[in-house]
C-alpha positions in Angstrom: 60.3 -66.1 -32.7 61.6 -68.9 -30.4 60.7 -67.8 -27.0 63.6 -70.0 -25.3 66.1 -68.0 -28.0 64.4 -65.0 -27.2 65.5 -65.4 -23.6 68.9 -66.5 -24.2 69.0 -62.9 -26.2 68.3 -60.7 -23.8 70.3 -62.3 -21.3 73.6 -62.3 -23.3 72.6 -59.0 -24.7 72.5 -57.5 -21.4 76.4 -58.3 -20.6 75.8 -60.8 -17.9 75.9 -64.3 -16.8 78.5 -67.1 -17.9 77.0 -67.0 -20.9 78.6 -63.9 -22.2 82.0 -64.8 -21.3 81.3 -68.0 -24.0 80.5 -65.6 -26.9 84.5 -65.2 -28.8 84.7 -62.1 -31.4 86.2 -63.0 -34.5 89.9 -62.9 -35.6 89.5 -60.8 -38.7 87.1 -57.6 -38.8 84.5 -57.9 -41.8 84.1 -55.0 -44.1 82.3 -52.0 -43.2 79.0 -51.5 -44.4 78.0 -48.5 -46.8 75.4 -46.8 -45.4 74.9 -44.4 -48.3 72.9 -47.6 -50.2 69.5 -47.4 -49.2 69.3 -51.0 -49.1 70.9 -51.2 -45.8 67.9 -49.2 -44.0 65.2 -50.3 -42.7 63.3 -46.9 -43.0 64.8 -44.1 -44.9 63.0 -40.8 -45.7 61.9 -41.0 -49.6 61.8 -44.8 -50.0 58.9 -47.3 -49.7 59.3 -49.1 -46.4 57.5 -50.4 -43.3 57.6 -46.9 -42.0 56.2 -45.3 -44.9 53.5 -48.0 -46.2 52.3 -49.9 -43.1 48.5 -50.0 -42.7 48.8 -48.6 -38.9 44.4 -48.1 -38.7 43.3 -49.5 -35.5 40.5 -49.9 -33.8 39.6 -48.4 -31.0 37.4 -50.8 -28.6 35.7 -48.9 -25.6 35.0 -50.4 -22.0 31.2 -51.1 -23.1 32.3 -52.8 -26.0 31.5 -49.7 -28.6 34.6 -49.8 -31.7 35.6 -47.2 -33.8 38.1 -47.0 -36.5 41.5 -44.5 -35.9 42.6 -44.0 -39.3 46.9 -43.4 -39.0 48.5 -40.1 -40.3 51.9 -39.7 -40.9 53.5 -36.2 -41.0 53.9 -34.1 -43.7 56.6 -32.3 -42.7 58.1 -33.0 -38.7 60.3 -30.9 -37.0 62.4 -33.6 -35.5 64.0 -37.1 -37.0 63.5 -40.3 -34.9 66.6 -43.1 -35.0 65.5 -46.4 -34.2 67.7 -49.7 -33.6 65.2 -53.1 -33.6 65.7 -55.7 -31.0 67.1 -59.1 -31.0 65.1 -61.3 -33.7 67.4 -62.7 -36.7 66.9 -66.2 -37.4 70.0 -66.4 -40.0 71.7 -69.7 -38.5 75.4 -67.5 -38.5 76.2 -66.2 -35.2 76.1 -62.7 -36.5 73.2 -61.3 -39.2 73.3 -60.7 -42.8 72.1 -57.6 -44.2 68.8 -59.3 -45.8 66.4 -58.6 -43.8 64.0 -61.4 -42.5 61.5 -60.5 -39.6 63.9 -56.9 -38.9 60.5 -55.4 -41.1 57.9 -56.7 -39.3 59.4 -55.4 -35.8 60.1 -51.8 -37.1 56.5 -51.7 -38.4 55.2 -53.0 -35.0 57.9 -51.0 -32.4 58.6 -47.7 -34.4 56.4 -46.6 -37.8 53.6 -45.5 -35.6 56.2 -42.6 -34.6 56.1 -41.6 -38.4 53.2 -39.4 -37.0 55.6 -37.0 -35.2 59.3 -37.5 -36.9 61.1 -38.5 -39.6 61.6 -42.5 -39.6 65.5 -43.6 -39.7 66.2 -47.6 -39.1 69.5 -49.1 -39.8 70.1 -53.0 -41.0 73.2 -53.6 -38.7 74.9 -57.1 -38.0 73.2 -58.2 -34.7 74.1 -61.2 -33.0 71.1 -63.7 -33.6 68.3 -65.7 -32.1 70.5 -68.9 -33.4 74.2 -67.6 -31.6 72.7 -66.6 -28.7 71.1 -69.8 -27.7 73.9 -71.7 -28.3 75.6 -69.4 -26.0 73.2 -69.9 -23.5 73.9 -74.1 -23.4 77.6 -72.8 -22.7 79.0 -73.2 -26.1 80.8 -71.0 -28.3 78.9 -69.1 -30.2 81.3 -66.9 -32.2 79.1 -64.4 -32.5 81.0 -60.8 -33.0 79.5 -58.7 -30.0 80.8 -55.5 -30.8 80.0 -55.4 -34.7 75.9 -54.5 -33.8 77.4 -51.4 -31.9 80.2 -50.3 -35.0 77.0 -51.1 -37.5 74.9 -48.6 -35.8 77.2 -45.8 -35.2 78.4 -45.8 -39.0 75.1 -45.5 -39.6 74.5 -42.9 -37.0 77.5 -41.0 -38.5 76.1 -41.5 -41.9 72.8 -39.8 -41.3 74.8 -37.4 -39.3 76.4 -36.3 -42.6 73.8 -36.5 -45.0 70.5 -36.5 -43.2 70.8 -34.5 -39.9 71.5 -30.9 -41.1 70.8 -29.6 -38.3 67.4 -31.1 -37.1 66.5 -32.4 -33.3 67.4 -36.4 -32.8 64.9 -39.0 -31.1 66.8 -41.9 -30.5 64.6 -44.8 -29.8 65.6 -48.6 -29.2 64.2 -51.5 -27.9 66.0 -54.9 -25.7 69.2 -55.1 -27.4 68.4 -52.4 -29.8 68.3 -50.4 -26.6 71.6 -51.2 -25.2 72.7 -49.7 -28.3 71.2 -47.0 -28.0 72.2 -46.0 -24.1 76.1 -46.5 -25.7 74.9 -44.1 -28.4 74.0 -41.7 -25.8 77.0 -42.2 -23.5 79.3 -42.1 -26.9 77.7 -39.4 -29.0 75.8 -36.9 -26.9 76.5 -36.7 -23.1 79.0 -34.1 -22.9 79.6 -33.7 -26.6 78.2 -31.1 -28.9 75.6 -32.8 -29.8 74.0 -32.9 -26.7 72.2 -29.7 -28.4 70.2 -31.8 -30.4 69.0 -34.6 -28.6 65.4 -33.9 -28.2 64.8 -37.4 -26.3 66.1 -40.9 -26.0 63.9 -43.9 -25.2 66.0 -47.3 -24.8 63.1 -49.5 -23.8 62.9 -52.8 -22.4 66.5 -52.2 -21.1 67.9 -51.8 -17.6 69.5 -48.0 -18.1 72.1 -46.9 -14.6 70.7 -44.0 -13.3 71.7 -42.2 -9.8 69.2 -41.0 -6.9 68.3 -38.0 -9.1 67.3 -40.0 -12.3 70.5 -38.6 -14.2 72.3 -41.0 -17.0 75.5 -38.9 -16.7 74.4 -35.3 -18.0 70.9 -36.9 -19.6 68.1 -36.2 -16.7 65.2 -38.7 -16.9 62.3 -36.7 -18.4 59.9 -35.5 -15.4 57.0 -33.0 -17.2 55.7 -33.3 -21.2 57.5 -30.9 -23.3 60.5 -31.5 -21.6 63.9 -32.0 -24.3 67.1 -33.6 -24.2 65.8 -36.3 -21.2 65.1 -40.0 -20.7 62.8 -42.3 -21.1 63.2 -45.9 -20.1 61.3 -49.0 -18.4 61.0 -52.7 -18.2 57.5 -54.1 -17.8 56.0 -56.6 -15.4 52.4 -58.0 -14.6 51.5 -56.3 -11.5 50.9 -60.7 -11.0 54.0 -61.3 -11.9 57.0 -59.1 -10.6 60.4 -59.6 -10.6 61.6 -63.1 -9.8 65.0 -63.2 -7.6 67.4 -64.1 -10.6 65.6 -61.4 -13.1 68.4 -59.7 -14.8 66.0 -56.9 -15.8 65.3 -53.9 -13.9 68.4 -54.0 -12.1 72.2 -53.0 -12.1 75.4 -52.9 -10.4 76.7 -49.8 -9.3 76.5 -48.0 -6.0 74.2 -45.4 -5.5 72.5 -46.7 -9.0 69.2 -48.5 -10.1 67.4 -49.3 -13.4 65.9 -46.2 -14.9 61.9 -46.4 -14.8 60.2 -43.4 -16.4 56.4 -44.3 -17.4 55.6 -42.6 -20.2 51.7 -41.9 -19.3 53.0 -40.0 -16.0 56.5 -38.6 -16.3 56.0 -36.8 -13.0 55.5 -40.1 -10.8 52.3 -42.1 -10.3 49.6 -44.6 -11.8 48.1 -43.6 -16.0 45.7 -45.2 -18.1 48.4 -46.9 -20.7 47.6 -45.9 -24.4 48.2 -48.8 -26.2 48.7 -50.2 -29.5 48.4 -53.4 -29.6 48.7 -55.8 -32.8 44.8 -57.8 -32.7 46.2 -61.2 -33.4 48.3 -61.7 -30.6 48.1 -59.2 -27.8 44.8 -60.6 -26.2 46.1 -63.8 -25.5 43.8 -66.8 -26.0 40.7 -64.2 -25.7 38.6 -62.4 -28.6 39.4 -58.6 -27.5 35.5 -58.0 -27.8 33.0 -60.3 -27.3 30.8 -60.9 -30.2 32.4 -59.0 -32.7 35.6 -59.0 -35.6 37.9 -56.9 -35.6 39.7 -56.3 -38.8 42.1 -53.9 -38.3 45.5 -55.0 -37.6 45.7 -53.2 -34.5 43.8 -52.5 -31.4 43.5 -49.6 -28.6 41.7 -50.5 -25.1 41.4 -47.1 -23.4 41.4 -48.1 -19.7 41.8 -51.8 -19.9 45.9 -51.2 -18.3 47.0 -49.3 -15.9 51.0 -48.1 -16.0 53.6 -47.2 -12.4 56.5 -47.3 -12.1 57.5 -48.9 -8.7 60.9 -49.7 -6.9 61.2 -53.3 -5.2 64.5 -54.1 -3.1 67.0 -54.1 -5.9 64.5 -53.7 -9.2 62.7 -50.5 -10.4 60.3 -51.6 -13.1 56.8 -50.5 -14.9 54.5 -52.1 -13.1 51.3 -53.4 -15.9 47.6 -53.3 -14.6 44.8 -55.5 -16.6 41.5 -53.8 -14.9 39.6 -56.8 -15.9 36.4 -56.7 -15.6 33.9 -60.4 -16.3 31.1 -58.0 -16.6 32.1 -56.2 -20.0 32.1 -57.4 -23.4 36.0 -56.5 -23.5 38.9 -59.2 -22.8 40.0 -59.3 -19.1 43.6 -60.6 -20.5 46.8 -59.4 -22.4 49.3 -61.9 -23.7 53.2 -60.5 -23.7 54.6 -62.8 -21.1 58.0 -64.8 -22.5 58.3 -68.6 -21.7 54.9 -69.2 -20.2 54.4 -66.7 -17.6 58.1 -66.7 -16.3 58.8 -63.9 -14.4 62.3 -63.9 -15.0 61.2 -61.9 -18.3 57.6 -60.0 -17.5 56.3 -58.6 -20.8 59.4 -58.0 -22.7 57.2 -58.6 -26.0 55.0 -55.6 -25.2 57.1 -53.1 -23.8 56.9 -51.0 -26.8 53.3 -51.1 -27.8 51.8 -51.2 -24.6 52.6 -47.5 -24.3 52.6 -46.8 -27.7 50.5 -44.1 -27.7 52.4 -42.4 -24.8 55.5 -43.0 -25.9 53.9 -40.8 -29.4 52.8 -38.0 -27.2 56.5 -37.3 -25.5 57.5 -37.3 -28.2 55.5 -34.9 -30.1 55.6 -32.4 -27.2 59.1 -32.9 -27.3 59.2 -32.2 -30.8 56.7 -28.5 -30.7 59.1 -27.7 -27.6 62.2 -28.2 -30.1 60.4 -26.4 -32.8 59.7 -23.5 -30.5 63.4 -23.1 -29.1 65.2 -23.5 -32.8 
């Protein structure tokens, strides 16, 4: 993924800057997608996909260096369903996405099948705008790129599995960068103040600056304070404790009075500092480093138990998750993480790992969420 495109997408994608007002919707709306053809899901209960086949076994790599294998079990039969929207990553050259997927698999295998442990896996193909119309908005040209068709994609799909799928059954909703932004609307559109709002067991639009008041409150949706706890918010943006906020960051701020970036870090919903339970994918989260020296791993992912350190913290104007590397030169472990966008910039902290640097916490919300849903229904 181009890291200069990358930037240019979450940028537009976040509704700010001069580059947004360059982006022109088209003059005709294209047709609407059918959402009852399994081709236009990513993951879809009963079909072979990256949430159903992905080899999720990782190893586990201890502080003195020890490894062990965690073999990955998905759930026979979950109480809740999970509804995930991908982030910004077509490379189709058209300003919006097809409905082939290209890299769309590899992201939902990375950012959501790991929650196949606790949920039922739904993931939409929707018309994003792309890596390619998003740069060229970002030099101040026209993209053309259709910015409300990722939004009308998603909620037909949403409606969809409302329909045919739902019956019932608790919702996870779960996005990540503009895949989140998605998702707050979803929230805003579909479930605070409506019916609905029964059934959302949690929302999680990460790597996205969410408005919340003093109290942590998205309109009616609380940000989730205690495990177990239903129908609440989860949200961040991550930065290096190294590396925090630089003055023109766009994320982990927003406008509004009386409003700031939701931050609620999933290893301590309460407040305070947690040992991160990550998942991290071997050949690229260590950076230039071997995660342990002297040995191979061969799983495709990794846990460090205790290598980072998660807080959420408030800054003059940003409220962010603040990432800890408790390096030590002394172990046989790495004493780096890679993550960063654009060579260390700050302007973008470690938008690439916001997911699956608390992977595993982000897991255990959710499947307290999910026995505290089974309990009340």
């Amino acid at each position: 993924m181009p890291i200069i495109a990358l930037g240019a997408a979450l940028l537009l994608a976040g509704g700010a800057g001069s580059a947004c007002a360059q982006a022109a919707a088209p003059r005709t709306a294209p047709a609407a997608n059918d959402y009852s053809d399994p081709k236009t899901w990513l993951c879809l209960p009963g079909q072979a996909d990256p949430c159903s086949t992905q080899d999720l076994t990782t190893t586990v790599i201890a502080a003195d260096g020890t490894t062990t294998v965690e073999p990955f079990v998905r759930a026979s039969d979950p109480a809740v369903d999970c509804f995930y929207v991908y982030p910004t990553i077509s490379t189709d050259p058209t300003p919006n996405s097809d409905m082939t997927p290209d890299d769309e698999p590899r992201v939902a295998a990375v950012h959501f099948a790991r929650f196949a442990s606790v949920c039922r896996t739904f993931a939409p193909l929707y018309r994003q705008v792309t890596l390619a119309a998003l740069a060229k908005a970002m030099t101040g040209q026209d993209a053309g790129a259709d910015r409300e068709l990722p939004y009308t994609d998603v909620k037909a799909a949403f409606d969809w599995y409302l329909a045919h799928e739902n019956k019932g059954r608790g919702i996870v909703l779960i996005g990540h960068s503009q895949g989140a932004g998605i998702v707050q609307r979803l929230v805003k559109d579909a479930f605070d103040g409506k019916p609905l709002r029964k059934q959302l067991v949690g929302a999680m639009p990460i790597g996205w600056s969410v408005p919340v008041d003093d109290k942590g409150m998205f309109g009616s949706i609380p940000s989730c304070s205690k495990l177990g706890q239903t129908g609440c918010l989860v949200s961040y943006v991550s930065f290096r404790d190294t590396l925090s906020p630089a003055p023109l960051t766009l994320f982990g701020r927003v406008t509004g009075a009386g409003l700031h970036a939701a931050c609620v870090n999933p290893g301590a919903l309460s407040g305070g500092k947690a040992a991160a339970h990550s998942y991290l994918r071997t050949r690229s989260g260590a950076g230039k480093q071997p995660w342990v020296a002297g040995k191979t791993i061969e799983t495709g992912y990794v846990s460090v138990p205790g290598l980072l350190t998660t807080e959420c913290v408030r800054a003059g104007a940003f409220s962010y998750l603040k990432v800890t590397t408790n390096a030590d030169p002394a172990d046989p472990r790495t004493d780096s993480i890679g993550g960063d966008l654009n060579n260390n910039d700050p302007m973008w902290g470690l938008h690439t790992l916001d997911m699956n640097l608390a992977m595993g916490d982000l897991i255990a919300v959710v499947r307290a969420q999910a026995d505290s849903w089974k309990k009340a229904n």
